[in-house]
KEKE-3310 file (N, C-alpha, C; in steps of 0.2 Angstrom, whole numbers, plus 5000, padded with zeros to 4 digits):
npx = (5651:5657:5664:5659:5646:5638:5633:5622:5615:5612:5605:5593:5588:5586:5577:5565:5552:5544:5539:5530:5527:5529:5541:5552:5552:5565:5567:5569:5552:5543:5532:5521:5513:5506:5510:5503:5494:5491:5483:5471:5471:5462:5448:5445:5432:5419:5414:5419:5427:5438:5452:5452:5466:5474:5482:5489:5497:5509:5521:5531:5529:5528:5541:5553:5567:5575:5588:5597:5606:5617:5623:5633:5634:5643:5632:5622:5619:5608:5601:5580:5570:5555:5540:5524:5510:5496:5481:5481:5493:5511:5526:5545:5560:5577:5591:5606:5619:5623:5614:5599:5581:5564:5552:5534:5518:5502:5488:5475:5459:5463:5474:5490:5499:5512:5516:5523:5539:5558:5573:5587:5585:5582:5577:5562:5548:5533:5518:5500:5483:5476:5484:5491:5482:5479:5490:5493:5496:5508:5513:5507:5512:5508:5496:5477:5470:5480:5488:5496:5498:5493:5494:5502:5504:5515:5522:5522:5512:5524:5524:5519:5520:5532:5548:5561:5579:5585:5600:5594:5582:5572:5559:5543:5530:5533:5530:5531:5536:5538:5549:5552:5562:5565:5576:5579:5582:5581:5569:5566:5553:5552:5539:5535:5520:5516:5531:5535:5542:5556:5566:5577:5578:5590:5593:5606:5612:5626:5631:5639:5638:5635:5626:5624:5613:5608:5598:5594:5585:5592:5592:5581:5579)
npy = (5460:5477:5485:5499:5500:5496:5504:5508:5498:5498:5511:5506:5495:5502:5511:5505:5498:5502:5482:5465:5453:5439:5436:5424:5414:5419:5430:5447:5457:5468:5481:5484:5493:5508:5523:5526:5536:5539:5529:5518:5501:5489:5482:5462:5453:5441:5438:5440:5433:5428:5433:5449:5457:5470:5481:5493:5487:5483:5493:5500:5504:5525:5533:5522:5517:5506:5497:5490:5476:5478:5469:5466:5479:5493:5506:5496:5496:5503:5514:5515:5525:5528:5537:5542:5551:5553:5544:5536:5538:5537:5539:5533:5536:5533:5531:5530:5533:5539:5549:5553:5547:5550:5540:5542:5535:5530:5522:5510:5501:5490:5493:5499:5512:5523:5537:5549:5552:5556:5559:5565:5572:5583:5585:5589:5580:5588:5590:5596:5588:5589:5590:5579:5571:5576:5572:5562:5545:5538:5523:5507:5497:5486:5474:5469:5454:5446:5434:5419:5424:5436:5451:5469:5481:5478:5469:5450:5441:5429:5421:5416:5411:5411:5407:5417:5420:5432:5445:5449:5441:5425:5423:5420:5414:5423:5435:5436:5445:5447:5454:5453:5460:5468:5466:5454:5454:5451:5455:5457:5456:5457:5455:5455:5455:5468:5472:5475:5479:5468:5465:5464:5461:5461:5452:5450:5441:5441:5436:5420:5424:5427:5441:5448:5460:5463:5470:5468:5467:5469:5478:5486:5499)
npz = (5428:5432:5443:5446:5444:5454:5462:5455:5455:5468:5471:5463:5470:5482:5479:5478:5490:5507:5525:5544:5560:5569:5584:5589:5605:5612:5609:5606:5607:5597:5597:5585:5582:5580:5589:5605:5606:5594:5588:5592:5594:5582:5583:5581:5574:5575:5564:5552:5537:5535:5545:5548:5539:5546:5539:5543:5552:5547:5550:5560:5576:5580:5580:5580:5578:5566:5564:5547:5540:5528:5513:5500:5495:5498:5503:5506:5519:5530:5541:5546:5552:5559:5556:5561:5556:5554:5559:5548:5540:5537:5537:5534:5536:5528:5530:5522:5527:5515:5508:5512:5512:5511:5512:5512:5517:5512:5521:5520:5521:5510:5505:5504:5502:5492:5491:5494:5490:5492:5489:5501:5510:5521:5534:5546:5541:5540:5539:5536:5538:5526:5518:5515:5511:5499:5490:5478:5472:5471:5471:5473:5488:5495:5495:5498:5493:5505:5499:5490:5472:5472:5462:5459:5454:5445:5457:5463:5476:5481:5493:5510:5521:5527:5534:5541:5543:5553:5557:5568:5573:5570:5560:5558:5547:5535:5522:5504:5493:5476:5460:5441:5432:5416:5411:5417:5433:5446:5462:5477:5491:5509:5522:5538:5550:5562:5563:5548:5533:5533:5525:5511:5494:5479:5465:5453:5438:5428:5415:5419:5433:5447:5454:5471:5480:5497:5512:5526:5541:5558:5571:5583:5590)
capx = (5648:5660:5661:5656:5638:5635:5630:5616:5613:5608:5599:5588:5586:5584:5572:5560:5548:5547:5533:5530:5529:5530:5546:5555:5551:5569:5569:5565:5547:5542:5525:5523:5507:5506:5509:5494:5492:5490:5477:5467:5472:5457:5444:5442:5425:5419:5409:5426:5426:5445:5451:5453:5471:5475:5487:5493:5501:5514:5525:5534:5528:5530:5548:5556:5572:5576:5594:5596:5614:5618:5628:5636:5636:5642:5627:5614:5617:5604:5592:5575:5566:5549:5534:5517:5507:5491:5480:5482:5498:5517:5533:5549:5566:5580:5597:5612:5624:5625:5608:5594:5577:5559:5545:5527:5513:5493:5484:5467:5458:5464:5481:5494:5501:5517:5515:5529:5548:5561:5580:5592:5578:5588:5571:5557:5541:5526:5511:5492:5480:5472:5490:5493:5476:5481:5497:5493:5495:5516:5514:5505:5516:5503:5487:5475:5471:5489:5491:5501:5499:5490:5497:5500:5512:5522:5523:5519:5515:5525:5524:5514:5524:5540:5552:5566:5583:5588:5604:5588:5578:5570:5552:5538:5525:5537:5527:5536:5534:5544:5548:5558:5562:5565:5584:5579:5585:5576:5568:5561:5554:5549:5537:5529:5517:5522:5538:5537:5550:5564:5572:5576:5585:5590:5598:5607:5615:5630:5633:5639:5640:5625:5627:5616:5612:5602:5598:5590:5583:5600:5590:5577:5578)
capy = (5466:5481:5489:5505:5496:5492:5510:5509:5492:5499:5515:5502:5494:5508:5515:5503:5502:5500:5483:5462:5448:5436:5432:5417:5416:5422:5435:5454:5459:5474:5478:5485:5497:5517:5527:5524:5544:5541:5524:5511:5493:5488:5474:5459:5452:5433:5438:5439:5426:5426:5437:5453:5460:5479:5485:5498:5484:5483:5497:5500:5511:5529:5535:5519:5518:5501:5495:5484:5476:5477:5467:5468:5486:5498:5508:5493:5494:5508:5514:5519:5528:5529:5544:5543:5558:5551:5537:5532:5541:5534:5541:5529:5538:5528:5534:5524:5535:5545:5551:5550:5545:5550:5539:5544:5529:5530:5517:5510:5495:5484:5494:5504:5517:5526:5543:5554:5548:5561:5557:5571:5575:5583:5590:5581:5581:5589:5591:5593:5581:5589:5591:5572:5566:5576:5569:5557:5538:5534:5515:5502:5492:5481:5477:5463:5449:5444:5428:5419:5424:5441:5454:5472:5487:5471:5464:5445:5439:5419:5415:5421:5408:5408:5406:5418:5422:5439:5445:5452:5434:5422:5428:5414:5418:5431:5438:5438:5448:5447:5456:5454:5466:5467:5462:5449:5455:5448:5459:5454:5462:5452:5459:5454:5460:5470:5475:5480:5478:5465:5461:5466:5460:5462:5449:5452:5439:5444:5429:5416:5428:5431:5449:5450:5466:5462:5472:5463:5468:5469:5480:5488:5504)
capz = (5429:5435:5449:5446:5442:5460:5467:5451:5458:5475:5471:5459:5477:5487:5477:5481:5496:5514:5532:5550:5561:5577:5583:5593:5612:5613:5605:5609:5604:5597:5596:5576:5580:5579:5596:5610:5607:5588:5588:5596:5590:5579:5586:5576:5574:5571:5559:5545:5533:5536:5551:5543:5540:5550:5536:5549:5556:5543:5549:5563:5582:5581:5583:5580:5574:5565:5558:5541:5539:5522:5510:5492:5494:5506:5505:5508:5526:5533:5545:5544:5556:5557:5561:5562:5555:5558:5560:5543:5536:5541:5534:5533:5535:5526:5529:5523:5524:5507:5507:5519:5507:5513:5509:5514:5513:5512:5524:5516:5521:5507:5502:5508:5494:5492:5492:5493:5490:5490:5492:5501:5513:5530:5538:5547:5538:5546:5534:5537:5536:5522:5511:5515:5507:5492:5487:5472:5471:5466:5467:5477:5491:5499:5492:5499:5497:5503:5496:5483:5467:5472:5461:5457:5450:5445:5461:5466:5482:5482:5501:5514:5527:5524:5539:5537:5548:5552:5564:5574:5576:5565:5559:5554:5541:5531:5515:5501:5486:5470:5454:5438:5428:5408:5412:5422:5436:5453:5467:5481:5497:5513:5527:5543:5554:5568:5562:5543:5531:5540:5523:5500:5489:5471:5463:5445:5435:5424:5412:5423:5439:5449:5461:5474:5488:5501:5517:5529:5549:5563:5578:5584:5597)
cpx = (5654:5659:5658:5647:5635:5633:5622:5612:5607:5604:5591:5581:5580:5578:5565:5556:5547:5540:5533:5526:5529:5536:5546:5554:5556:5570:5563:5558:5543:5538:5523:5516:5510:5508:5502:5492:5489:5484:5476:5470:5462:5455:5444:5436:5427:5415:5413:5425:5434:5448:5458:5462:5474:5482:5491:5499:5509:5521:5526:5530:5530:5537:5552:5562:5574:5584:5595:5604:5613:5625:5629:5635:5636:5637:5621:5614:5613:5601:5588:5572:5558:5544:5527:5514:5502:5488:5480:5488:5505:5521:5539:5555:5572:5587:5601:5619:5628:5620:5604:5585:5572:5554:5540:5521:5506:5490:5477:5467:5461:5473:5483:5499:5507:5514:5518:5535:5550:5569:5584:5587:5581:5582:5567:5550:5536:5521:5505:5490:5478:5478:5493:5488:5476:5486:5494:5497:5503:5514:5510:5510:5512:5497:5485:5470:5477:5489:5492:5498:5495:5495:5496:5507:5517:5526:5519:5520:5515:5525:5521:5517:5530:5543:5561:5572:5586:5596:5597:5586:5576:5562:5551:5534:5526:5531:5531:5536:5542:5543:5553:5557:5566:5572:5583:5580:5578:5575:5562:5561:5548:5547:5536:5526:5519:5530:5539:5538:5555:5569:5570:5579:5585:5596:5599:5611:5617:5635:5633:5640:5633:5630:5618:5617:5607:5605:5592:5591:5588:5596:5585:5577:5572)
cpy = (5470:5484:5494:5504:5495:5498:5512:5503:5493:5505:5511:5500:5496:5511:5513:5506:5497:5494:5477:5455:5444:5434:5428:5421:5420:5427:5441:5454:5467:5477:5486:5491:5505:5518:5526:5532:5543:5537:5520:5505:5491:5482:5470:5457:5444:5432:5439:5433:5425:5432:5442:5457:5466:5478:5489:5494:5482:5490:5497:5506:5518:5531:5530:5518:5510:5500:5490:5482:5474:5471:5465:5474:5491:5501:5502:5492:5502:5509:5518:5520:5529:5536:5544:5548:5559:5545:5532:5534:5538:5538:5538:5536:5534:5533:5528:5528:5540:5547:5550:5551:5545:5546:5539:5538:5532:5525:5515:5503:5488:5486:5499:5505:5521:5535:5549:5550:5553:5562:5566:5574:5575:5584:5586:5586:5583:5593:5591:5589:5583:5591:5582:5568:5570:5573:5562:5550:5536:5527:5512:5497:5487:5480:5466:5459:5446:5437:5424:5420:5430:5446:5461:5478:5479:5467:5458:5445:5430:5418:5419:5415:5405:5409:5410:5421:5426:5438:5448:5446:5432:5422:5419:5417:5425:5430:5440:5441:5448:5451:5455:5458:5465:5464:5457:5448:5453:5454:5456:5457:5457:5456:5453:5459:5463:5474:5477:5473:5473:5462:5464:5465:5462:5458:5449:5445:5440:5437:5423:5418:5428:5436:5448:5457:5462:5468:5469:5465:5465:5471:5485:5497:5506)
cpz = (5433:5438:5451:5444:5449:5463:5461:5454:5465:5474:5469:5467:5481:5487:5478:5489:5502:5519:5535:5552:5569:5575:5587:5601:5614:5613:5608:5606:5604:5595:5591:5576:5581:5586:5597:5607:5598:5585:5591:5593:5589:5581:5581:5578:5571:5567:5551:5545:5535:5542:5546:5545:5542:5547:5539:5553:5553:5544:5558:5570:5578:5583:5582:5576:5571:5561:5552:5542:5532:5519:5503:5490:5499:5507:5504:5516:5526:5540:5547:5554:5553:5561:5558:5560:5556:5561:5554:5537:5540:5536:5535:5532:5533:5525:5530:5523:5518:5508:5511:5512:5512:5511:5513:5513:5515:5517:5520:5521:5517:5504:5505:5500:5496:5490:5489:5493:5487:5493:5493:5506:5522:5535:5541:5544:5541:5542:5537:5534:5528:5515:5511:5509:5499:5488:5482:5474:5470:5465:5473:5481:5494:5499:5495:5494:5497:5506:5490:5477:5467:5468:5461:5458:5449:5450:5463:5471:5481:5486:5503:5522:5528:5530:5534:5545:5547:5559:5569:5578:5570:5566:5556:5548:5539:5526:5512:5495:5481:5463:5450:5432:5417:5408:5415:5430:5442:5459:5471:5489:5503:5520:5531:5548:5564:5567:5554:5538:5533:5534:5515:5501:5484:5470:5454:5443:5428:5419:5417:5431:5442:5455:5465:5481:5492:5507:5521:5539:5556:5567:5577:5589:5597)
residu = (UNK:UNK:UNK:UNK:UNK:UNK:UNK:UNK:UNK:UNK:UNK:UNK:UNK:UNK:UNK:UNK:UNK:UNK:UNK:UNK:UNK:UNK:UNK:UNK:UNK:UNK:UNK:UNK:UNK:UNK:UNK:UNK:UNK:UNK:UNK:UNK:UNK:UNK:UNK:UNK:UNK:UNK:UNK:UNK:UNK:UNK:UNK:UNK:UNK:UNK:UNK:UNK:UNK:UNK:UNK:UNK:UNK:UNK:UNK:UNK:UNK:UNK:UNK:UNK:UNK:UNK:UNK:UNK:UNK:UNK:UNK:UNK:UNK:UNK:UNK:UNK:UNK:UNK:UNK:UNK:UNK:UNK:UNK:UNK:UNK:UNK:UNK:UNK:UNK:UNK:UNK:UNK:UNK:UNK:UNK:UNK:UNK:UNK:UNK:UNK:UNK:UNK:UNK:UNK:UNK:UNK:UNK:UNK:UNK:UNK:UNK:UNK:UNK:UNK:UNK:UNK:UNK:UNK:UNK:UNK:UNK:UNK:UNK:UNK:UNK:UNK:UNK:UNK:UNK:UNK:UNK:UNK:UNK:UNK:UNK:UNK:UNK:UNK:UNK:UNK:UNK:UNK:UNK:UNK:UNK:UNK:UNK:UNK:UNK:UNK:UNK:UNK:UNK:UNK:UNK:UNK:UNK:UNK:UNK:UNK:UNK:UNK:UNK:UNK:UNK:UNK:UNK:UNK:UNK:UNK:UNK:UNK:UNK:UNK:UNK:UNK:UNK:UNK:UNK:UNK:UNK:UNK:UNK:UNK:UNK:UNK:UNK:UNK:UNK:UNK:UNK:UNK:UNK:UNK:UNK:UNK:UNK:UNK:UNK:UNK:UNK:UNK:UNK:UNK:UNK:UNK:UNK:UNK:UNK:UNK:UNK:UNK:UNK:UNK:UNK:UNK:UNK:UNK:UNK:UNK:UNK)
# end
């Protein structure tokens, strides 16, 4: 595969979507809920047949800025910022450099939806409640019940406890979703809660080559 293939590589990537987790006693912690100003942390009850999942937890505080370090493409290192809209809207800012990429997500009970995505985006978003509930459906990122073999828009979830190591810290009970695509090519995107996103990949194999990108969760401020 040629080099000039690998910035098609990473848009392919990029273009994907953006959510957490416990870390090591060692390790920083950084507590993955909305701003106090924007919601409560949701009670659970013992009355769940399984202690129910707060979707909202999949994304990062108000304001937080997270680093990825990338590797197999200069543009797979990034970092996203995050904004709270309301109590159940978030927007991901993803600057790697070339471009800075807005995605907008939905909160539901049982899924969290893409929204808006709009690469080249210098501005900050700042929409009514009542233009955010309009914005149409683009793709589903997180839909429950998250475990293994739950699927949807062509993603599977294969683990729900996977032990994974970042330069940040090493996360327990990652969730992993996977997809492939008519080329073959591999995509896989790993959340916890509390923190998000902490890690994608995209792996291509090129006869007997495999390429792969990954960007993967380096720091938090």
């Amino acid at each position: 595969m040629s080099a000039f293939k690998f910035p098609i590589v990473l848009v392919l990537m990029l273009l994907l979507s953006a959510c957490s987790e416990k870390s090591t006693d060692d390790s920083p912690i950084v507590t993955g809920t909305p701003s106090d100003e924007i919601r409560e942390e949701v009670p659970q009850t013992e009355d769940s047949a399984e202690e129910k999942i707060d979707l909202k937890r999949f994304f990062m505080k108000d304001g937080s800025v997270a680093k990825y370090l990338g590797d197999g493409n200069e543009y797979a290192s990034y970092q996203a910022r995050t904004q709270w809209h309301n109590d159940n809207t978030v927007s991901i800012y993803e600057d790697n450099g070339g471009t800075v990429v807005i995605r907008t997500y939905r909160i539901t009970e049982d899924s969290i939806h893409l929204i808006k995505e709009q690469a080249e985006y210098y501005e900050t978003y700042s929409p009514t409640d009542e233009e955010l509930q309009s914005l149409p459906i683009i793709s589903t990122i997180l839909q429950t019940p998250i475990e293994p073999g739950t699927t949807f828009d062509e993603w599977t979830v294969v683990s729900i406890d996977q032990t994974l190591e970042t330069p940040y810290t090493t996360f327990d009970d990652v969730i992993v979703l996977e997809k492939t695509d008519e080329s073959g090519a591999v995509q896989r995107k790993y959340f916890v809660q509390d923190f998000g996103e902490i890690k994608r990949e995209f792996i291509m194999q090129d006869n007997d080559t495999e390429f792969s990108v990954t960007s993967t969760l380096e720091s938090i401020d």
